[in-house]
GUSE-871163 format. One record per residue (C-alpha): x, y, z; residue in three letters. Coordinates in steps of 0.2 Angstrom, whole numbers, plus 5000, padded with zeros to 4 digits. Layout:
// GUSE-871163
u	v	w	res
X	Y	Z	ALA $
...
END
This chain:
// GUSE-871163
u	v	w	res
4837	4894	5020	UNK $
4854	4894	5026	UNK $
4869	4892	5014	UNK $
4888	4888	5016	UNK $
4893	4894	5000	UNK $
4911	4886	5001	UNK $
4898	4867	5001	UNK $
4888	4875	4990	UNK $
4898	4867	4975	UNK $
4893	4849	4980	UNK $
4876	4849	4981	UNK $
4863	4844	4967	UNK $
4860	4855	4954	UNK $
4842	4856	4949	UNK $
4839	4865	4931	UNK $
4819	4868	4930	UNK $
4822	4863	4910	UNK $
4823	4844	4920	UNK $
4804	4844	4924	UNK $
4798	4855	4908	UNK $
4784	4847	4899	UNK $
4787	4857	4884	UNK $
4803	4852	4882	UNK $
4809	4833	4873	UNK $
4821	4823	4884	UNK $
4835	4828	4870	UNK $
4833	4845	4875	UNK $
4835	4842	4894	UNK $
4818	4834	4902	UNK $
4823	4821	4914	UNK $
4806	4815	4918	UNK $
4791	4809	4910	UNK $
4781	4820	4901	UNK $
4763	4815	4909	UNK $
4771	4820	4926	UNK $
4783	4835	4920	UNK $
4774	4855	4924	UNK $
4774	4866	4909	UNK $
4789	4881	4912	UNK $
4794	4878	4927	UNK $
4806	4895	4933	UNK $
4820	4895	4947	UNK $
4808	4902	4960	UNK $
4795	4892	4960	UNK $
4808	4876	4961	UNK $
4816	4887	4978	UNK $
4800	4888	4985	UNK $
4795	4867	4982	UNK $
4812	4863	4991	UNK $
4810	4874	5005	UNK $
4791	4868	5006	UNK $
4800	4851	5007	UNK $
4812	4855	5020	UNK $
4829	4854	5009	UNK $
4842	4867	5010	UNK $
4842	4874	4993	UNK $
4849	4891	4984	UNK $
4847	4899	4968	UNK $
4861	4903	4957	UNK $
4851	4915	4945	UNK $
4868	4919	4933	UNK $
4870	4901	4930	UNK $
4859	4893	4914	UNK $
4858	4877	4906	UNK $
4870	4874	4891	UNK $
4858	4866	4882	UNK $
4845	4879	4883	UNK $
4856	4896	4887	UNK $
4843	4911	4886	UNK $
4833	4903	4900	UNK $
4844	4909	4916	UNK $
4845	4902	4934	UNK $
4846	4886	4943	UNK $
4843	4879	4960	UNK $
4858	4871	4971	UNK $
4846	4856	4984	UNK $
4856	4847	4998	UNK $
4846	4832	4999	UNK $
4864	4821	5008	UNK $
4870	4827	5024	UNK $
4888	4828	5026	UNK $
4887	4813	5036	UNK $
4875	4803	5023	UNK $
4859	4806	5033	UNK $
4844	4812	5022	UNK $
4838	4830	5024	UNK $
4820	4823	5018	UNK $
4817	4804	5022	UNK $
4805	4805	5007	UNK $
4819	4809	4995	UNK $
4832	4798	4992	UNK $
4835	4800	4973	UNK $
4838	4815	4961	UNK $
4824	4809	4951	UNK $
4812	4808	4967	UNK $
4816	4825	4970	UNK $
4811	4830	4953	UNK $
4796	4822	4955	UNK $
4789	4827	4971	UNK $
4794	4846	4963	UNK $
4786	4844	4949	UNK $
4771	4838	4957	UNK $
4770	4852	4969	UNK $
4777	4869	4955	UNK $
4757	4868	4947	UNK $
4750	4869	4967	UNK $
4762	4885	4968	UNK $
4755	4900	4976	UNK $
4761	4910	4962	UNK $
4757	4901	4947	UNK $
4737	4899	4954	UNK $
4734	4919	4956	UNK $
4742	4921	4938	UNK $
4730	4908	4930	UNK $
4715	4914	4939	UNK $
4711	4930	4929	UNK $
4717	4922	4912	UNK $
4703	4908	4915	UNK $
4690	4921	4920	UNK $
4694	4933	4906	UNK $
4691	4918	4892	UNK $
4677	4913	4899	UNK $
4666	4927	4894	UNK $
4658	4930	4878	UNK $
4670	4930	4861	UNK $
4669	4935	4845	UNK $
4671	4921	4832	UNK $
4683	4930	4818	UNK $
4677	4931	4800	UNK $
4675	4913	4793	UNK $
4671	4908	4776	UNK $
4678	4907	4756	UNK $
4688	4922	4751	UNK $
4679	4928	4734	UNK $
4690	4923	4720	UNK $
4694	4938	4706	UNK $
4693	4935	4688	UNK $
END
Protein backbone atom coordinates (compact mmCIF):
# COMPACT_ATOMS: atom_id res chain seq x y z
CA UNK A 1 0.00 0.00 0.00
CA UNK A 2 1.11 3.50 0.01
CA UNK A 3 3.37 4.72 2.93
CA UNK A 4 4.60 8.18 3.95
CA UNK A 5 7.28 7.13 5.95
CA UNK A 6 7.86 10.50 7.75
CA UNK A 7 3.73 9.50 9.31
CA UNK A 8 4.70 6.24 9.57
CA UNK A 9 5.88 6.75 13.26
CA UNK A 10 2.23 7.59 14.30
CA UNK A 11 0.45 4.90 13.31
CA UNK A 12 -0.55 1.63 15.30
CA UNK A 13 1.85 -0.82 15.80
CA UNK A 14 0.54 -4.20 15.55
CA UNK A 15 2.85 -7.05 17.00
CA UNK A 16 1.47 -10.59 15.66
CA UNK A 17 2.64 -11.74 19.61
CA UNK A 18 -0.90 -9.58 20.30
CA UNK A 19 -3.21 -12.30 18.81
CA UNK A 20 -0.96 -15.48 19.52
CA UNK A 21 -2.82 -18.14 21.10
CA UNK A 22 0.13 -19.82 22.36
CA UNK A 23 1.23 -17.16 24.21
CA UNK A 24 -0.19 -16.03 27.96
CA UNK A 25 -1.31 -12.37 28.26
CA UNK A 26 2.00 -11.76 30.52
CA UNK A 27 3.96 -12.53 27.71
CA UNK A 28 2.11 -10.14 25.25
CA UNK A 29 -1.46 -11.63 24.06
CA UNK A 30 -3.83 -8.81 24.09
CA UNK A 31 -6.76 -10.89 23.26
CA UNK A 32 -8.77 -13.80 24.39
CA UNK A 33 -7.28 -17.02 23.86
CA UNK A 34 -10.58 -18.78 22.23
CA UNK A 35 -10.34 -16.07 19.60
CA UNK A 36 -6.49 -15.39 19.34
CA UNK A 37 -4.70 -17.68 15.92
CA UNK A 38 -1.78 -19.99 16.81
CA UNK A 39 1.71 -17.94 15.40
CA UNK A 40 0.58 -15.60 13.70
CA UNK A 41 3.83 -13.99 11.42
CA UNK A 42 4.09 -10.23 9.98
CA UNK A 43 3.01 -11.23 6.69
CA UNK A 44 0.09 -12.85 7.05
CA UNK A 45 -0.98 -9.73 9.50
CA UNK A 46 0.02 -7.38 6.13
CA UNK A 47 -2.02 -9.30 4.11
CA UNK A 48 -5.42 -9.17 6.63
CA UNK A 49 -5.02 -5.35 6.80
CA UNK A 50 -4.74 -4.70 3.17
CA UNK A 51 -7.73 -7.34 2.81
CA UNK A 52 -9.45 -4.82 5.15
CA UNK A 53 -8.68 -1.82 3.25
CA UNK A 54 -6.09 -0.12 5.90
CA UNK A 55 -2.94 1.31 5.01
CA UNK A 56 -0.35 -0.90 6.72
CA UNK A 57 3.49 -1.54 6.38
CA UNK A 58 6.04 -3.92 7.79
CA UNK A 59 8.76 -3.06 9.76
CA UNK A 60 10.67 -6.51 9.58
CA UNK A 61 13.87 -5.23 11.86
CA UNK A 62 11.75 -4.20 14.59
CA UNK A 63 10.63 -7.18 17.46
CA UNK A 64 8.83 -7.11 20.38
CA UNK A 65 10.86 -6.57 23.66
CA UNK A 66 9.10 -9.10 25.41
CA UNK A 67 9.62 -11.71 22.94
CA UNK A 68 13.03 -10.61 21.00
CA UNK A 69 14.00 -13.58 18.71
CA UNK A 70 10.63 -13.35 16.81
CA UNK A 71 11.31 -10.37 14.43
CA UNK A 72 8.79 -7.91 12.46
CA UNK A 73 5.98 -5.86 13.12
CA UNK A 74 3.09 -4.18 11.23
CA UNK A 75 2.55 -0.25 11.25
CA UNK A 76 -1.99 -0.08 10.50
CA UNK A 77 -3.40 3.59 10.00
CA UNK A 78 -6.79 2.88 11.16
CA UNK A 79 -7.38 7.29 11.99
CA UNK A 80 -7.06 9.58 9.05
CA UNK A 81 -5.13 12.60 9.68
CA UNK A 82 -8.34 14.35 9.75
CA UNK A 83 -9.99 11.70 12.35
CA UNK A 84 -12.07 9.85 9.61
CA UNK A 85 -11.86 6.13 9.94
CA UNK A 86 -9.95 4.30 7.03
CA UNK A 87 -12.38 1.05 7.74
CA UNK A 88 -15.82 2.16 9.48
CA UNK A 89 -15.81 -1.44 10.89
CA UNK A 90 -12.67 -0.55 12.99
CA UNK A 91 -12.70 1.78 15.41
CA UNK A 92 -10.53 0.30 18.26
CA UNK A 93 -6.95 -1.32 18.41
CA UNK A 94 -8.59 -4.18 20.00
CA UNK A 95 -11.29 -4.54 16.92
CA UNK A 96 -8.59 -4.58 14.57
CA UNK A 97 -6.91 -7.34 16.47
CA UNK A 98 -9.79 -9.15 16.32
CA UNK A 99 -11.19 -8.86 12.88
CA UNK A 100 -7.22 -10.04 12.12
CA UNK A 101 -7.25 -12.67 14.06
CA UNK A 102 -10.36 -13.92 12.76
CA UNK A 103 -9.31 -13.58 9.20
CA UNK A 104 -4.90 -14.85 9.65
CA UNK A 105 -6.42 -18.97 9.82
CA UNK A 106 -8.54 -18.20 6.40
CA UNK A 107 -5.03 -17.01 4.94
CA UNK A 108 -4.12 -18.10 1.60
CA UNK A 109 -0.85 -19.05 2.75
CA UNK A 110 -1.42 -20.91 6.00
CA UNK A 111 -4.41 -23.17 4.23
CA UNK A 112 -1.92 -24.65 1.26
CA UNK A 113 0.79 -25.25 4.13
CA UNK A 114 -1.78 -27.29 6.27
CA UNK A 115 -3.28 -29.26 3.49
CA UNK A 116 -0.53 -31.75 2.83
CA UNK A 117 0.27 -32.03 6.65
CA UNK A 118 -3.39 -33.33 7.11
CA UNK A 119 -3.31 -35.50 4.16
CA UNK A 120 0.12 -37.09 4.93
CA UNK A 121 -1.37 -38.12 8.81
CA UNK A 122 -4.04 -39.28 7.55
CA UNK A 123 -2.72 -42.34 6.08
CA UNK A 124 -1.76 -45.63 7.77
CA UNK A 125 0.84 -45.30 10.90
CA UNK A 126 2.79 -47.47 12.75
CA UNK A 127 1.91 -47.62 16.50
CA UNK A 128 5.60 -47.62 18.13
CA UNK A 129 6.77 -50.58 20.49
CA UNK A 130 4.41 -50.49 23.63
CA UNK A 131 4.54 -52.44 26.58
CA UNK A 132 6.73 -53.39 30.00
CA UNK A 133 10.41 -53.16 29.62
CA UNK A 134 11.80 -56.58 30.98
CA UNK A 135 13.39 -56.04 34.31
CA UNK A 136 17.16 -57.64 34.81
CA UNK A 137 18.05 -59.44 37.82
Amino acid sequence: MDVDVQNIKKWVVFYPIYINSKKTLAEGRRINASKACENPTCSEIYDCCAHLKLPCAIEADKAYPRDFMQRGRVRVLFKREDGSLSNPAISSRKQLMLHVAELVPRHPGRTKKQEPASASTGGTSKPGKGGKKKRQV
